[in-house]
C-alpha positions in Angstrom: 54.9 -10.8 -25.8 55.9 -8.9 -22.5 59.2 -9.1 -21.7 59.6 -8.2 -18.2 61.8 -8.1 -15.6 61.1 -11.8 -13.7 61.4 -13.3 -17.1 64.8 -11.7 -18.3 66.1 -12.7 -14.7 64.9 -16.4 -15.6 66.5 -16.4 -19.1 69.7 -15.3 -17.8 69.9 -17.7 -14.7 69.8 -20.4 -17.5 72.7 -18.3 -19.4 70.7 -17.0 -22.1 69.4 -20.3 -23.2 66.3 -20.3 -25.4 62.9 -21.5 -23.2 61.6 -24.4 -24.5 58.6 -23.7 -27.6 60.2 -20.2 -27.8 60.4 -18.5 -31.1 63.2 -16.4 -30.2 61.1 -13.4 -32.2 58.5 -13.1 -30.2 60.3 -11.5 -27.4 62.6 -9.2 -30.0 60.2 -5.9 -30.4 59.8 -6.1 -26.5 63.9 -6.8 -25.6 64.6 -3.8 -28.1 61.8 -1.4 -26.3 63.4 -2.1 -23.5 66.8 -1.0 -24.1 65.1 2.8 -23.6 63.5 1.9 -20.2 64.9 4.0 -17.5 64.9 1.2 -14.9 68.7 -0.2 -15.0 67.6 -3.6 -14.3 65.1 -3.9 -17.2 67.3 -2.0 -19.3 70.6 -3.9 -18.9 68.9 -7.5 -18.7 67.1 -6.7 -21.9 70.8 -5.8 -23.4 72.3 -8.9 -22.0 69.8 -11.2 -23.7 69.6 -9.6 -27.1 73.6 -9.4 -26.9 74.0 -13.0 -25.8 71.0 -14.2 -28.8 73.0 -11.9 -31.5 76.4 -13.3 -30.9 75.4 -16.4 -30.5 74.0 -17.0 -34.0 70.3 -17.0 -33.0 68.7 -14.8 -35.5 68.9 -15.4 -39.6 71.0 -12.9 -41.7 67.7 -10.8 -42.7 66.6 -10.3 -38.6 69.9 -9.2 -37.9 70.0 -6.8 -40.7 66.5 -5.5 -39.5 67.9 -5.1 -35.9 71.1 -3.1 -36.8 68.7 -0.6 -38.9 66.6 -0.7 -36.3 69.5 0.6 -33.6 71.2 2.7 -36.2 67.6 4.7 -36.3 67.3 4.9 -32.7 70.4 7.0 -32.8 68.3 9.9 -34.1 65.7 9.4 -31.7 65.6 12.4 -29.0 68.9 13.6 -30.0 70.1 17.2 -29.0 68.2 16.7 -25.6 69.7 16.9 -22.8 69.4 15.1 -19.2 66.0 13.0 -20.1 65.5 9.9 -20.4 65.6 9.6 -23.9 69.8 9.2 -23.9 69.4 5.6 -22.9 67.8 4.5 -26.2 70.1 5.7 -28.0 73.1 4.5 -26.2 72.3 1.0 -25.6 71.0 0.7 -29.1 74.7 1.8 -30.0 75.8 -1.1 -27.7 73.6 -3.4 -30.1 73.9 -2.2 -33.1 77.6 -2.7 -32.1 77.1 -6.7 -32.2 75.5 -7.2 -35.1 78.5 -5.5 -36.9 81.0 -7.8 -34.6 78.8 -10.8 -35.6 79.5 -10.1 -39.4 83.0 -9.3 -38.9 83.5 -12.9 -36.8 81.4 -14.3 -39.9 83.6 -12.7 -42.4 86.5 -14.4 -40.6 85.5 -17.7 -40.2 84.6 -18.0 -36.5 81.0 -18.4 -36.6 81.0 -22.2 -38.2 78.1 -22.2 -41.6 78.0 -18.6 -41.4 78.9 -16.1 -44.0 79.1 -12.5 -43.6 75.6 -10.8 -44.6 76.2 -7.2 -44.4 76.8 -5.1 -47.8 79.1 -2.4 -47.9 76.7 0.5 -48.4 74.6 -1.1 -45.1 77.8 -1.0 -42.9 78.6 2.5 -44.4 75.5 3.7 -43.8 75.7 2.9 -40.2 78.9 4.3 -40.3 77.7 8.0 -41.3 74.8 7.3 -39.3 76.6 6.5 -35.7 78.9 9.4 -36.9 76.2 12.1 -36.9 75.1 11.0 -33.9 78.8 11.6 -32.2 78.4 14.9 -33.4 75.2 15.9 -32.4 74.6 14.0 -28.9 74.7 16.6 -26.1 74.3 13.9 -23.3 77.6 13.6 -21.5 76.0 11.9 -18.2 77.9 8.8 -17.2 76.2 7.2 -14.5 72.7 8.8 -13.6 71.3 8.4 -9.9 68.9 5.8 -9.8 68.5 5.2 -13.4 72.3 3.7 -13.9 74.2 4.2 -16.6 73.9 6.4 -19.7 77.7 6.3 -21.7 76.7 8.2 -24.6 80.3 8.4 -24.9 81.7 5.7 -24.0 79.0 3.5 -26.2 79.4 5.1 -29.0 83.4 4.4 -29.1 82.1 0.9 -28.3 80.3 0.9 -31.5 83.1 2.6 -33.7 85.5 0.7 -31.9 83.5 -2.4 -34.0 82.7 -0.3 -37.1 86.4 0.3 -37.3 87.2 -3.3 -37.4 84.7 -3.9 -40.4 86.2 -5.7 -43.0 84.2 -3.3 -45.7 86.0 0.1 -44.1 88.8 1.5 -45.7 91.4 4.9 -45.2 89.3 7.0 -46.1 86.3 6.4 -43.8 88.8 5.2 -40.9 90.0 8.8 -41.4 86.3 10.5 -41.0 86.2 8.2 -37.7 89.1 10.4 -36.7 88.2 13.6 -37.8 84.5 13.2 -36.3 86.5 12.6 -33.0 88.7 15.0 -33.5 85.6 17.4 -33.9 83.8 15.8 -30.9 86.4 16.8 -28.8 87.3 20.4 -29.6 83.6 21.1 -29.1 82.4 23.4 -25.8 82.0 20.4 -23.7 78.9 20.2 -20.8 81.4 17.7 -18.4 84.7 16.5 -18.0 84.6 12.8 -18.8 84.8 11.2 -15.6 84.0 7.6 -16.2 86.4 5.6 -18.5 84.8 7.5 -21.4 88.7 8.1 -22.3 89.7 4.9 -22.1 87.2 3.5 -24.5 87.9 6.6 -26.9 91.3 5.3 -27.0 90.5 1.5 -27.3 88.4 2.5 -30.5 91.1 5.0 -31.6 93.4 1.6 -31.2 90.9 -0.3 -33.3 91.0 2.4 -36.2 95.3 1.8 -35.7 95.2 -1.7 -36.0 93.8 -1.7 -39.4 97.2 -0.1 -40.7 96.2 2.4 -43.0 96.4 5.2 -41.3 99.8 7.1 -41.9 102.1 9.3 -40.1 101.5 12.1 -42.0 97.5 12.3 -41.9 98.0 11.5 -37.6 100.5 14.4 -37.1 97.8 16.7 -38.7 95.1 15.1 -37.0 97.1 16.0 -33.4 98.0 19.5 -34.4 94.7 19.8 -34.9 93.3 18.3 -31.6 95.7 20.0 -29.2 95.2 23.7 -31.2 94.0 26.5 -28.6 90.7 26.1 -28.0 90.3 30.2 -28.3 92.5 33.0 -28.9 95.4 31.8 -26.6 95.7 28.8 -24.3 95.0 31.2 -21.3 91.4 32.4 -22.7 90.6 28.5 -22.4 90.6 28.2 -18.6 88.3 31.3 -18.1 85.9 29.4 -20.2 84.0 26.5 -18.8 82.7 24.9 -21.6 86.2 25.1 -23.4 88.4 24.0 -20.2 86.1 21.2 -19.9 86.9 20.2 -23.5 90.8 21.3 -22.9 90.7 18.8 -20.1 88.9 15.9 -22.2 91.6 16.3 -24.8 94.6 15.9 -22.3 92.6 12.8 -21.3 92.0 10.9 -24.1 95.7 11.6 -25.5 96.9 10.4 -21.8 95.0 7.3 -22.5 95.8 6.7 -25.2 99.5 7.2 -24.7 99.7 4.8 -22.1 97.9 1.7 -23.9 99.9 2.3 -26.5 103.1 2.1 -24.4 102.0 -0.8 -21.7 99.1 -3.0 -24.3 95.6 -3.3 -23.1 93.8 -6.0 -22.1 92.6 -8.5 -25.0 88.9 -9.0 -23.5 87.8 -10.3 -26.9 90.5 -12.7 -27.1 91.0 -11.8 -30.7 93.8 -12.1 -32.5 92.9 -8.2 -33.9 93.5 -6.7 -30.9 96.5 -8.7 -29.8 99.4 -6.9 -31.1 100.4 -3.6 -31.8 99.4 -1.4 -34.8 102.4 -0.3 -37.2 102.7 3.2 -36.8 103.1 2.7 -32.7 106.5 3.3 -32.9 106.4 6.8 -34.7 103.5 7.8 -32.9 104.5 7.8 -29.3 106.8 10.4 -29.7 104.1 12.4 -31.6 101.6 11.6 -28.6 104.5 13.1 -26.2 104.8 16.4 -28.2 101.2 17.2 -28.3 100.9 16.4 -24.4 103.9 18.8 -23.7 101.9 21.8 -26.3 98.6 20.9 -24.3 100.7 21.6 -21.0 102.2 24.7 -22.5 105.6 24.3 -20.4 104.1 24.7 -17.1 104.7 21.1 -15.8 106.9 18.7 -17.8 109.9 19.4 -18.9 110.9 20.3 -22.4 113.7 17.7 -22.7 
Protein backbone atom coordinates (compact mmCIF):
# COMPACT_ATOMS: atom_id res chain seq x y z
CA UNK A 1 0.00 0.00 0.00
CA UNK A 2 1.41 3.60 -0.66
CA UNK A 3 1.12 5.76 1.91
CA UNK A 4 1.51 9.21 0.72
CA UNK A 5 1.21 12.46 1.51
CA UNK A 6 -2.68 13.38 0.45
CA UNK A 7 -3.65 10.23 2.31
CA UNK A 8 -1.85 10.87 5.75
CA UNK A 9 -3.38 14.57 5.45
CA UNK A 10 -6.91 12.72 5.03
CA UNK A 11 -6.29 10.31 8.07
CA UNK A 12 -5.31 13.10 10.22
CA UNK A 13 -8.15 15.60 9.29
CA UNK A 14 -10.47 12.71 10.68
CA UNK A 15 -7.99 12.51 13.89
CA UNK A 16 -6.34 9.45 13.12
CA UNK A 17 -9.41 7.52 12.72
CA UNK A 18 -9.14 4.18 10.92
CA UNK A 19 -10.73 4.48 7.05
CA UNK A 20 -13.44 2.30 6.66
CA UNK A 21 -12.32 -1.67 5.22
CA UNK A 22 -8.84 -0.67 6.46
CA UNK A 23 -6.66 -3.30 7.95
CA UNK A 24 -4.66 -0.97 9.88
CA UNK A 25 -1.40 -3.24 8.60
CA UNK A 26 -1.48 -2.66 5.33
CA UNK A 27 -0.27 0.86 5.61
CA UNK A 28 2.38 -0.11 8.58
CA UNK A 29 5.68 -1.11 6.36
CA UNK A 30 4.84 2.19 4.31
CA UNK A 31 4.13 4.68 7.70
CA UNK A 32 7.50 3.17 9.04
CA UNK A 33 9.56 3.84 5.53
CA UNK A 34 8.42 6.92 5.86
CA UNK A 35 9.66 8.06 9.12
CA UNK A 36 13.35 8.22 6.98
CA UNK A 37 11.83 10.45 4.17
CA UNK A 38 13.52 13.73 4.05
CA UNK A 39 10.35 15.65 3.18
CA UNK A 40 9.15 17.08 6.72
CA UNK A 41 5.65 16.75 5.79
CA UNK A 42 5.68 13.02 4.87
CA UNK A 43 7.96 12.43 7.57
CA UNK A 44 6.13 13.99 10.53
CA UNK A 45 2.45 12.88 9.23
CA UNK A 46 3.72 9.37 8.92
CA UNK A 47 4.97 9.80 12.79
CA UNK A 48 1.66 11.31 13.76
CA UNK A 49 -0.41 8.41 12.48
CA UNK A 50 1.72 5.47 13.69
CA UNK A 51 2.00 7.45 17.12
CA UNK A 52 -1.77 8.12 17.30
CA UNK A 53 -2.51 3.99 16.00
CA UNK A 54 0.20 2.81 18.77
CA UNK A 55 -1.16 4.63 21.72
CA UNK A 56 -4.34 4.15 20.94
CA UNK A 57 -4.36 0.29 21.24
CA UNK A 58 -4.67 -0.47 17.48
CA UNK A 59 -2.06 -3.03 16.93
CA UNK A 60 -2.05 -6.65 18.92
CA UNK A 61 0.80 -7.26 21.56
CA UNK A 62 2.97 -9.37 18.84
CA UNK A 63 2.73 -6.11 16.04
CA UNK A 64 3.84 -3.92 18.58
CA UNK A 65 6.67 -6.03 19.69
CA UNK A 66 7.62 -6.38 15.91
CA UNK A 67 7.51 -2.47 15.52
CA UNK A 68 9.68 -1.64 18.65
CA UNK A 69 12.49 -4.23 17.17
CA UNK A 70 11.93 -2.86 14.15
CA UNK A 71 12.85 0.97 15.45
CA UNK A 72 15.36 -0.32 17.91
CA UNK A 73 17.23 -1.73 14.58
CA UNK A 74 16.88 1.34 12.74
CA UNK A 75 19.05 2.91 15.38
CA UNK A 76 22.03 1.26 13.77
CA UNK A 77 21.09 2.12 10.49
CA UNK A 78 23.70 4.93 8.92
CA UNK A 79 25.07 5.62 12.26
CA UNK A 80 28.47 7.56 12.59
CA UNK A 81 27.40 9.65 9.38
CA UNK A 82 27.20 12.83 9.58
CA UNK A 83 24.89 15.61 7.89
CA UNK A 84 22.84 13.07 5.41
CA UNK A 85 19.84 12.20 5.35
CA UNK A 86 20.12 9.09 6.97
CA UNK A 87 19.85 10.88 10.82
CA UNK A 88 16.06 11.09 10.31
CA UNK A 89 15.50 7.32 10.38
CA UNK A 90 17.03 6.90 13.14
CA UNK A 91 15.63 9.66 15.20
CA UNK A 92 12.07 9.39 14.48
CA UNK A 93 12.25 5.70 14.89
CA UNK A 94 13.55 6.63 18.49
CA UNK A 95 10.38 8.78 18.72
CA UNK A 96 8.45 5.43 18.02
CA UNK A 97 10.04 3.01 19.48
CA UNK A 98 9.47 5.52 22.39
CA UNK A 99 5.59 4.67 22.28
CA UNK A 100 5.44 1.36 22.22
CA UNK A 101 7.52 1.29 25.49
CA UNK A 102 4.90 4.12 27.01
CA UNK A 103 2.05 1.87 25.73
CA UNK A 104 3.41 -1.15 27.95
CA UNK A 105 4.22 0.95 30.79
CA UNK A 106 0.27 2.55 30.61
CA UNK A 107 -0.68 -1.29 30.26
CA UNK A 108 1.39 -2.26 33.13
CA UNK A 109 -0.49 0.32 35.10
CA UNK A 110 -3.85 -0.18 34.30
CA UNK A 111 -4.79 2.69 31.94
CA UNK A 112 -5.24 0.90 28.80
CA UNK A 113 -8.68 -1.01 29.77
CA UNK A 114 -8.30 -5.29 28.69
CA UNK A 115 -4.74 -4.72 28.18
CA UNK A 116 -1.87 -6.29 29.88
CA UNK A 117 1.61 -5.39 29.55
CA UNK A 118 3.43 -7.58 26.68
CA UNK A 119 6.92 -6.64 26.89
CA UNK A 120 9.52 -9.12 28.68
CA UNK A 121 12.25 -7.83 30.56
CA UNK A 122 15.16 -8.97 28.31
CA UNK A 123 13.01 -7.16 25.15
CA UNK A 124 12.86 -3.82 27.15
CA UNK A 125 16.62 -4.33 28.18
CA UNK A 126 17.63 -5.03 24.97
CA UNK A 127 16.28 -1.84 23.66
CA UNK A 128 17.71 -0.29 26.42
CA UNK A 129 21.54 -1.27 25.48
CA UNK A 130 20.40 -0.83 22.08
CA UNK A 131 19.12 3.09 22.26
CA UNK A 132 22.24 3.42 24.57
CA UNK A 133 24.88 2.56 21.88
CA UNK A 134 23.30 4.56 19.77
CA UNK A 135 23.64 7.76 22.23
CA UNK A 136 27.08 6.99 22.14
CA UNK A 137 27.84 6.62 18.75
CA UNK A 138 25.47 9.18 16.86
CA UNK A 139 27.55 12.02 15.46
CA UNK A 140 24.47 13.98 14.12
CA UNK A 141 23.93 17.06 16.36
CA UNK A 142 21.74 19.01 13.70
CA UNK A 143 18.55 20.32 15.24
CA UNK A 144 16.46 21.81 12.64
CA UNK A 145 17.90 21.24 8.96
CA UNK A 146 16.82 23.81 6.16
CA UNK A 147 14.19 22.60 4.18
CA UNK A 148 14.22 19.13 5.40
CA UNK A 149 12.89 20.13 9.18
CA UNK A 150 13.81 18.63 12.07
CA UNK A 151 16.43 16.02 12.85
CA UNK A 152 16.79 15.89 17.17
CA UNK A 153 19.12 13.12 17.38
CA UNK A 154 19.37 14.49 20.76
CA UNK A 155 16.58 15.56 21.78
CA UNK A 156 14.78 12.12 20.54
CA UNK A 157 16.79 10.04 22.01
CA UNK A 158 16.20 11.65 25.63
CA UNK A 159 12.57 11.33 24.48
CA UNK A 160 13.07 7.72 24.26
CA UNK A 161 15.09 7.20 27.59
CA UNK A 162 12.98 9.56 29.12
CA UNK A 163 10.23 6.46 28.49
CA UNK A 164 12.73 3.62 28.94
CA UNK A 165 13.50 5.14 32.22
CA UNK A 166 9.95 4.92 33.38
CA UNK A 167 9.72 1.10 32.42
CA UNK A 168 8.46 -0.80 35.14
CA UNK A 169 11.21 -3.75 34.20
CA UNK A 170 14.32 -1.11 34.82
CA UNK A 171 16.00 -1.06 37.96
CA UNK A 172 19.32 0.90 39.73
CA UNK A 173 21.54 -0.52 38.10
CA UNK A 174 20.52 0.13 34.42
CA UNK A 175 18.97 3.66 35.58
CA UNK A 176 22.54 4.16 36.51
CA UNK A 177 24.12 3.11 32.87
CA UNK A 178 21.32 5.71 31.57
CA UNK A 179 23.41 8.23 33.54
CA UNK A 180 26.76 7.27 32.92
CA UNK A 181 25.99 6.85 29.05
CA UNK A 182 24.91 10.62 29.44
CA UNK A 183 27.41 11.44 31.42
CA UNK A 184 29.78 10.04 28.61
CA UNK A 185 27.75 11.69 25.74
CA UNK A 186 28.48 14.85 27.14
CA UNK A 187 32.19 14.97 27.93
CA UNK A 188 32.72 13.89 24.38
CA UNK A 189 34.41 16.60 21.70
CA UNK A 190 31.11 17.89 20.63
CA UNK A 191 30.43 19.03 16.61
CA UNK A 192 27.60 22.01 18.07
CA UNK A 193 26.38 23.65 20.92
CA UNK A 194 22.85 22.35 21.51
CA UNK A 195 20.84 25.11 20.49
CA UNK A 196 17.33 23.77 20.28
CA UNK A 197 15.82 22.54 23.69
CA UNK A 198 18.04 19.52 23.33
CA UNK A 199 18.90 20.48 27.13
CA UNK A 200 15.72 20.64 28.21
CA UNK A 201 14.61 17.26 27.20
CA UNK A 202 18.12 15.86 28.57
CA UNK A 203 16.93 17.12 31.79
CA UNK A 204 13.16 16.03 31.52
CA UNK A 205 14.62 12.35 30.90
CA UNK A 206 17.33 12.92 33.61
CA UNK A 207 13.93 13.82 35.80
CA UNK A 208 12.32 10.64 34.62
CA UNK A 209 15.52 8.47 35.71
CA UNK A 210 14.89 10.67 39.44
CA UNK A 211 11.51 9.92 39.82
CA UNK A 212 11.95 6.25 39.96
CA UNK A 213 13.89 6.80 43.49
CA UNK A 214 16.62 4.66 43.33
CA UNK A 215 19.11 6.61 42.56
CA UNK A 216 21.19 7.91 45.70
CA UNK A 217 23.18 10.82 46.78
CA UNK A 218 26.20 9.16 46.77
CA UNK A 219 26.24 7.53 43.10
CA UNK A 220 24.85 11.50 41.84
CA UNK A 221 27.72 13.36 43.62
CA UNK A 222 30.17 11.01 41.63
CA UNK A 223 28.22 11.17 38.61
CA UNK A 224 28.57 15.36 38.74
CA UNK A 225 32.20 15.33 39.74
CA UNK A 226 32.50 13.44 36.97
CA UNK A 227 30.48 15.61 34.39
CA UNK A 228 31.89 18.96 35.34
CA UNK A 229 35.85 17.55 35.47
CA UNK A 230 38.16 19.60 33.05
CA UNK A 231 37.58 18.60 29.80
CA UNK A 232 41.64 18.69 29.21
CA UNK A 233 44.54 19.57 31.18
CA UNK A 234 43.15 22.75 32.94
CA UNK A 235 39.77 24.47 32.44
CA UNK A 236 41.64 27.18 30.32
CA UNK A 237 42.99 24.48 27.64
CA UNK A 238 39.10 23.87 27.08
CA UNK A 239 38.22 27.24 25.48
CA UNK A 240 41.10 27.06 22.92
CA UNK A 241 39.55 23.86 21.86
CA UNK A 242 36.36 23.93 19.83
CA UNK A 243 35.23 20.59 19.97
CA UNK A 244 35.75 20.60 23.90
CA UNK A 245 34.24 24.29 24.59
CA UNK A 246 31.35 23.19 22.60
CA UNK A 247 31.00 20.22 24.96
CA UNK A 248 32.03 22.60 28.08
CA UNK A 249 29.20 24.71 27.09
CA UNK A 250 26.57 21.65 26.58
CA UNK A 251 27.46 20.58 30.11
CA UNK A 252 26.73 24.13 31.69
CA UNK A 253 23.50 23.68 29.79
CA UNK A 254 22.05 20.66 30.64
CA UNK A 255 23.05 21.20 34.53
CA UNK A 256 21.31 24.84 34.11
CA UNK A 257 18.28 22.97 32.98
CA UNK A 258 18.12 20.90 34.93
CA UNK A 259 18.63 22.96 37.96
CA UNK A 260 15.80 25.11 37.21
CA UNK A 261 12.98 22.34 36.66
CA UNK A 262 14.07 20.92 39.55
CA UNK A 263 13.61 24.23 41.50
CA UNK A 264 10.32 25.70 39.61
CA UNK A 265 8.49 21.80 38.32
CA UNK A 266 7.93 21.40 34.69
CA UNK A 267 5.01 21.06 32.90
CA UNK A 268 3.00 17.60 33.30
CA UNK A 269 2.21 17.31 29.31
CA UNK A 270 1.42 13.63 29.97
CA UNK A 271 -0.84 14.27 32.68
CA UNK A 272 0.60 11.46 34.55
CA UNK A 273 0.63 11.09 37.91
CA UNK A 274 4.73 9.95 37.39
CA UNK A 275 5.72 13.05 36.52
CA UNK A 276 3.59 15.13 38.88
CA UNK A 277 5.64 15.40 41.86
CA UNK A 278 9.11 15.76 42.81
CA UNK A 279 11.66 12.83 42.99
CA UNK A 280 13.21 12.19 46.60
CA UNK A 281 16.67 13.12 46.42
CA UNK A 282 15.50 16.91 45.02
CA UNK A 283 16.17 18.27 48.16
CA UNK A 284 19.95 17.09 48.55
CA UNK A 285 20.57 17.56 45.04
CA UNK A 286 20.00 21.20 44.39
CA UNK A 287 22.75 22.26 46.37
CA UNK A 288 24.91 19.63 44.63
CA UNK A 289 23.63 21.06 41.10
CA UNK A 290 24.81 24.65 42.51
CA UNK A 291 28.31 23.43 43.37
CA UNK A 292 29.09 21.89 40.18
CA UNK A 293 27.66 25.08 38.28
CA UNK A 294 29.98 27.36 40.40
CA UNK A 295 33.28 24.55 39.50
CA UNK A 296 32.02 24.77 35.72
CA UNK A 297 32.30 28.72 36.13
CA UNK A 298 35.65 28.49 37.89
CA UNK A 299 34.97 31.78 40.07
CA UNK A 300 34.85 34.08 37.22
CA UNK A 301 31.07 35.00 37.50
CA UNK A 302 29.07 33.86 40.59
CA UNK A 303 29.98 34.37 43.70
CA UNK A 304 31.43 31.76 45.99
CA UNK A 305 28.94 32.41 48.90
Amino acid sequence: MIVDLPWLEAVIAKNCAIPEDLDPHAPLPGLMDNLGSPDSDLRENSLSVLWEWIAGGIYSDETLCLIGNCMAQNLSSGVGMNGDDSVFLRTFSALILGTVVNFDQACFEGRIANRKPFLAQAEVLTWLDQTLAYLRVEQDWRGYVEVKGWAHAVAHTADLLTMLAWNHHLDTPHLEGILHALAEKLRKPADAILAHDEDERLSMMMVSVLLRDKIEMPFLDGWLNRLVEPLGSDWQAVYTDPGVNFSRVNIKTFLRSLYFQLSFGWRNLSKLPYFDRQPAVRVELLPRLEKALKDLDRGRFYRSA
